[in-house]
N, C-alpha and C positions, 0 to 999 in steps of 0.2 A: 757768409751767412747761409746757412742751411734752408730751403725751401722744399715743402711738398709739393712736384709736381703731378698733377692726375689728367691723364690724358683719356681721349677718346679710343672705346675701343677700337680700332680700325687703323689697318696699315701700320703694324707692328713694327716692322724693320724701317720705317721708315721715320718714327717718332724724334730719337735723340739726336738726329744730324739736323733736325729743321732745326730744333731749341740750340743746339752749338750753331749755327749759321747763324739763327737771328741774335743769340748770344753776344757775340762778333761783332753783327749788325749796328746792336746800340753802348758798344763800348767794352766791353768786357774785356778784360787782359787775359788770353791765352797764349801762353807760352810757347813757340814752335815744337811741333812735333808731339803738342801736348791738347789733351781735351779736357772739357769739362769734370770735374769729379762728381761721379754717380753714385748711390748705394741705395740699397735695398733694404723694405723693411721686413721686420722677423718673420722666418718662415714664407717669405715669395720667391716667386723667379722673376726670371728675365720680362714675360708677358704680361705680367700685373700692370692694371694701371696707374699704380702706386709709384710714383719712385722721387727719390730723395735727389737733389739737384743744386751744388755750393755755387752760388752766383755772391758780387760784391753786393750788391743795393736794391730795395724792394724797388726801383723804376726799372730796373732793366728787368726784373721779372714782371714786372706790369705791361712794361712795353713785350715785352714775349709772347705772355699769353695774351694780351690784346692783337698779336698780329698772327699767332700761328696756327697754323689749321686743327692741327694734331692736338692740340693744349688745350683741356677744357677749364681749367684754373691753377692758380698757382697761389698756395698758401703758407701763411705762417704756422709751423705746428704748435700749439700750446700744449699737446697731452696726447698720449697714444698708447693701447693696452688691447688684451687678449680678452678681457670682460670690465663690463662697467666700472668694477670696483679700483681696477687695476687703470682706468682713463681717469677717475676722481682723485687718486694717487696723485699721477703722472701731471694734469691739469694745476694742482693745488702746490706740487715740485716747481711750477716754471716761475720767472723771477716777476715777481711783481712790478719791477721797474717796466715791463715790455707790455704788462698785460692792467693795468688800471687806468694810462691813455687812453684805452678805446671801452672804458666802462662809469667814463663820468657819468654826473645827472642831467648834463645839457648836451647829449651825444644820444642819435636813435642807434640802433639795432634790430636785426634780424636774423634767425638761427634756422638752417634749413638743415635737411635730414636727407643723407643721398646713400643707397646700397651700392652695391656689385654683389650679384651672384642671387637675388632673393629681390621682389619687390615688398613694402612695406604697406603695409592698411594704414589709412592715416591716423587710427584712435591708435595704433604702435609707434607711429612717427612721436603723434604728441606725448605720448609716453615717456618717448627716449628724451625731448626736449623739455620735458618736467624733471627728467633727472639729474638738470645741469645746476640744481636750483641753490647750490654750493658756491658757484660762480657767481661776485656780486658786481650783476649788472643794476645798473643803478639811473639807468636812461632808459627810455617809452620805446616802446615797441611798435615800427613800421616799417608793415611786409611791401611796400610800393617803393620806398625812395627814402633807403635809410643809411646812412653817416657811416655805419661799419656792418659787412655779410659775415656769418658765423658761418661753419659748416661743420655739421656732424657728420661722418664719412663709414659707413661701415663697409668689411669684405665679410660677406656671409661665410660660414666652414661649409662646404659641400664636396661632393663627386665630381660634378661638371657642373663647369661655369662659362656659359658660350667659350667652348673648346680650349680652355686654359688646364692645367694638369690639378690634378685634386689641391686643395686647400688644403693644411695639416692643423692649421688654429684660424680661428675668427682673429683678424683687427681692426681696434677701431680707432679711428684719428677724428680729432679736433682742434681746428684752427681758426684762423682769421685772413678771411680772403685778400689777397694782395691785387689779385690781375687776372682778367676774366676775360674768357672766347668770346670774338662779336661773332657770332653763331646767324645774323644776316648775309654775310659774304654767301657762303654759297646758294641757298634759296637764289638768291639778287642774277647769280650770275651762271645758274644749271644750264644744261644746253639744251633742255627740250624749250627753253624761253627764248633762243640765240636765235638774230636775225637773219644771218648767215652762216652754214653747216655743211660739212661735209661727212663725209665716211669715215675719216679719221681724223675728226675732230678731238683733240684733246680733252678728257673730261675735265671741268670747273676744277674739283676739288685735288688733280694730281697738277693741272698747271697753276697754282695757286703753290702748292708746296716745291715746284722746279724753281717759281719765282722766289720763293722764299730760300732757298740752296741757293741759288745763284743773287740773294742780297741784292735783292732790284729796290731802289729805291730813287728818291729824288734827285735829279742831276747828276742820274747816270745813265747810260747807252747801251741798250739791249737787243740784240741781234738774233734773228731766227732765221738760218740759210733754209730752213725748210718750214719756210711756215704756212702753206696752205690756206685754211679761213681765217687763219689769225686767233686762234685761243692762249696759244702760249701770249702773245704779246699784247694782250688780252688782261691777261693779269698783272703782267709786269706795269703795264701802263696804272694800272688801280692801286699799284702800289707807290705810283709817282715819277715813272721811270720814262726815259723817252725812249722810241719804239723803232726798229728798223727793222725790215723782213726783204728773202728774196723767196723766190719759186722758179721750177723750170719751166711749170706750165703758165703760159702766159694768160690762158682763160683764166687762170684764178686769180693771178692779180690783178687784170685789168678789166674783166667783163664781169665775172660773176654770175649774177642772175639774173641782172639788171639795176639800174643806176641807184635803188633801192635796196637792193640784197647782192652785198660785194664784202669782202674785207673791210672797206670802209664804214659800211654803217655799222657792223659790228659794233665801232670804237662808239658812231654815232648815238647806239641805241642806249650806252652806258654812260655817256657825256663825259668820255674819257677824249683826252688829247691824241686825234692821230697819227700815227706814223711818220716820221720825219721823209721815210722813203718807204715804196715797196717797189724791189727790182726783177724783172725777166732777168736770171740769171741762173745757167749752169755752176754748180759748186765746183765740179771737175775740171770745167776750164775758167777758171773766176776773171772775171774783166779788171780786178783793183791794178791801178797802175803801178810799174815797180817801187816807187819809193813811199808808197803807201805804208803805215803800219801804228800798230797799237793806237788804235780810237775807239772801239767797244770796249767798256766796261765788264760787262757780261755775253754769253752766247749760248740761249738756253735750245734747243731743239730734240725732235723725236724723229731722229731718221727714218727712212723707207727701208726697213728689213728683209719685206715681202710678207709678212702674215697677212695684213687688211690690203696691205698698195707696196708694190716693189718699184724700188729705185729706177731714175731713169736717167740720161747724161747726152748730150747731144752726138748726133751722127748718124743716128739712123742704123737702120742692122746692114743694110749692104755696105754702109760706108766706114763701120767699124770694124768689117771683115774685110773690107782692104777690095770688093768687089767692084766696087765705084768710086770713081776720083772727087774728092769734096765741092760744093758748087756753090756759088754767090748768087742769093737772090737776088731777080731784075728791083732795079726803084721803083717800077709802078705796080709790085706786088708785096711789099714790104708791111703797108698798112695792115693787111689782112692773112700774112703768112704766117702760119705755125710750123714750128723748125723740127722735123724729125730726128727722134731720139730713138735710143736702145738700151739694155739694160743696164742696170749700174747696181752691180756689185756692192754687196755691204760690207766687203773687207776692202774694197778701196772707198766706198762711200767714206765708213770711218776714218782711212788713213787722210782722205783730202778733209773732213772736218777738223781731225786735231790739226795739218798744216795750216789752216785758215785759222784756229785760236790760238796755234802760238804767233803768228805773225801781226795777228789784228786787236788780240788781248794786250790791254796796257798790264803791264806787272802786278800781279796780287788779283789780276781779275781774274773770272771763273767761269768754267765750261762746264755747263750741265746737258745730260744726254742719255737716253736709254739705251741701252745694250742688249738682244735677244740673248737666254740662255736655255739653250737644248739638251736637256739632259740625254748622254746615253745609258747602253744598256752595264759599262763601265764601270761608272761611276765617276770617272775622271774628274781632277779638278778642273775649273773652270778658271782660262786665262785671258783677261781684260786685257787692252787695247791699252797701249805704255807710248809715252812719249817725252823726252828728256829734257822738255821745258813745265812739266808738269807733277805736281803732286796730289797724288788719288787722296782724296780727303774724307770721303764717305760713297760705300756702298751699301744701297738699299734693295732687297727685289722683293717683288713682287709677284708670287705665286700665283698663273693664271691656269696652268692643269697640272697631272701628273709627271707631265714631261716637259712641259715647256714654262718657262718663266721669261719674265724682263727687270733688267733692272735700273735703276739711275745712279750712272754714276757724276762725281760731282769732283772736276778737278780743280788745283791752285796754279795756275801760273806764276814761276817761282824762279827763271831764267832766262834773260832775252834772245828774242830769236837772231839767229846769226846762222850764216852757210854751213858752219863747222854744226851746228846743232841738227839744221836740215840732214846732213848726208846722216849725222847719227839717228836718225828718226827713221831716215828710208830703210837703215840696217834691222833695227830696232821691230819696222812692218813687215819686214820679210820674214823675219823668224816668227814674229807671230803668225802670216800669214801660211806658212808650213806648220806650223806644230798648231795648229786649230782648227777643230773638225769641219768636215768637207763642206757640211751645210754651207757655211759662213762664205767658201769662194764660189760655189755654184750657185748659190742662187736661190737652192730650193727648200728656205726651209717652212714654206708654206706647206708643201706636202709633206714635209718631216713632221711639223707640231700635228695636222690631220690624217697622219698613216693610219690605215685599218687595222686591227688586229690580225694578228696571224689565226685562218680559221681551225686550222688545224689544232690548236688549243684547247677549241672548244668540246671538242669529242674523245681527247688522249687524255689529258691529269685536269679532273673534274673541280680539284682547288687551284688548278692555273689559271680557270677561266677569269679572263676579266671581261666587263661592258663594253662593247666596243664603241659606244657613245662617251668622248670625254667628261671627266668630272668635275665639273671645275668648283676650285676654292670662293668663296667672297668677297668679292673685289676691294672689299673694306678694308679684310684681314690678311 
């Protein structure tokens, strides 16, 4: 069955992977290797928020839009046209059988009126909602708490439409609401209201959609090896899920800011179930015992790349340079010792994350994880981080300047771990780790995304100049 789905403008690339995850989620049969079927209507692209979405049963598009961020409703179409005349057509075509259930005399109703591209005066709205007057509703009208939501959907024809490419015709759609955004989630849980915060805290509304990629739900096991104040598992938890996290710095898991603002109240302040654990724990050199494996469900995290906070791994700088022989803290300084660390590399950061979720992912569980990408002056494609128990199942980014972006990727565990799989994974890093630009093994690409312009441009070809102040995109879009 065909649904209209209309999503929020905001975070484009990121739309149709939450709706195929939560898809998934509550049942839907997709075929391996296969997605959802999509299409568009007349005359759109890709960024409209329009789009056509075949799912089996109106509850799993209720359950969809009820949970996903990006989904601002999901409806039945009855009618859809280039001018009214051509919706009254289209409306009066669809089969009576589908559309007199929800127009008895003992059934309320309410018809609302929503653009893209143009706001509407309300003596227009009630205009367009007089003109429906062909449709025989035949049940009382209650805009507060009514039995079935109508929605008149117009896209205005214009130039620009918050940065979408020109329109070539108006359309209009009218349906009947199936499954609606709870649009409280984020207000509930933004972070200028969060008990405990850091500098790289995850914002509400992108850990909320990792949760949702990574299908956290009830009685399952959610792993954040880098989780800092706890936002990602944060979310997962409000979605049902139980919550496990480590860090390397032990001030964060254990002290905080005091016995009141830690990791912990976070969960307290939401009346979400805490943390079954939070570990002092190097990812590089991981404590799990050898016969440990597949107990996470999911493992959602935002490594340290170095843009906001670069990576850090135990040893200390003299003692990873081989200056100094490793040393055993005394027992009567244990309680209050903080273990010296040095940098940690975001091409082995990643390489030790994927070895940690092929070995601790039960099969069919899923690794969610952002990715920096640094555009050069090139163009080169850009080659994601592969590993042979895994299938890349959605990539999303998210434009944060002209040169730099990040993105999430979202993989399947699809093969179990085994030695023979290990040595092919370390072959597997190597290559990537030579044929991927240099940023990624030095270290630096905190100064790559904030390079100054070359000033020299500024005074030789008068159209080369650019602002040497970054521009950045909408963090929405």
């Amino acid at each position: 069955m065909w649904f209209l789905c209309v999503f929020y403008h905001r975070l484009l690339d990121f739309r149709k992977p939450e709706v195929e995850a939560l898809a998934e989620l509550f049942g839907e049969e997709i075929a391996e290797n296969e997605s959802l079927q999509w299409r568009l209507p007349e005359h759109h692209h890709n960024d409209t928020p329009f789009h056509f979405v075949q799912l089996s049963s109106e509850e799993i598009a209720r359950n969809i839009a009820k949970r996903s961020i990006l989904v601002k409703g999901m409806y039945e179409l009855w009618g859809e046209g280039t001018c009214y005349e051509e919706l009254k057509d289209s409306i009066q075509s669809y089969p009576d059988s589908r559309k007199l259930p929800f127009l008895t005399s003992d059934s309320t109703f309410r018809i609302s009126v929503e653009t893209f591209g143009k706001a509407l005066t309300f003596e227009e709205q009630k205009d367009r909602i007089q003109s429906l007057t062909y449709i025989p509703f035949e049940g009382r009208v209650d805009l507060k708490n009514p039995d079935h939501n109508f929605f008149l959907m117009e896209m205005i024809e214009s130039d620009e439409n918050n940065g979408l490419q020109p329109i070539l015709q108006r359309r209009i759609f009218f349906g009947r609401e199936v499954g609606f955004a709870d649009r409280k989630l984020l207000p509930t849980f933004q972070l200028k209201s969060r008990t405990y915060l850091g500098p790289t805290a995850m914002d509400a509304e992108m850990a909320f959609l990792m949760a949702n990629q990574a299908k956290a739900t009830s009685g399952k096991l959610v792993y954040d090896p880098f989780v800092g104040t706890g936002s990602i598992l944060v979310s997962a938890a409000r979605f049902g899920a139980m919550t496990m996290g480590a860090d390397i710095d032990i001030r964060v898991v254990r002290d905080g800011r005091g016995p009141d603002c830690n990791v912990w109240s976070n969960f307290k302040q939401y009346g979400l179930p805490t943390p079954v654990a939070l570990l002092r724990m190097d990812n590089n050199v991981p404590p799990w015992r050898s016969g440990l494996k597949e107990i996470f469900d999911a493992i959602i995290c935002d490594p340290p790349y170095g843009v906001r906070a670069g990576g850090r791994k135990s040893g200390g700088r003299k003692i990873l340079r081989g200056t100094v022989d490793p040393y055993t803290v005394p027992d009567d300084k244990r309680t209050d010792h903080i273990p010296s660390t040095g940098a940690y590399s975001l091409v082995e950061c990643v390489h030790d994350l994927l070895h940690l979720a092929a070995r601790m992912l039960v099969m069919k569980g899923r690794l969610v994880f952002f990715f920096p990408v640094l555009r050069d002056e090139t163009g080169s494609e850009v080659k994601f981080p592969e590993h042979p128990c895994f299938k890349l199942v959605a990539v999303s980014e998210q434009i944060l300047s002209s040169r730099y972006s990040r993105v999430l990727l979202t993989m399947v565990k699809v093969e179990p771990y085994s030695e023979d799989i290990e040595e092919a994974a370390r072959l597997m890093h190597l290559e990537f780790r030579e044929n991927h630009l240099k940023w990624l093994e030095d270290g630096n690409i905190h100064s790559s995304v904030f390079k100054p312009i070359d000033s020299s441009q500024i005074h030789t070809d008068p159209k080369s100049f650019k602002d040497p102040k970054p521009k950045y995109r909408g963090k929405y879009v």
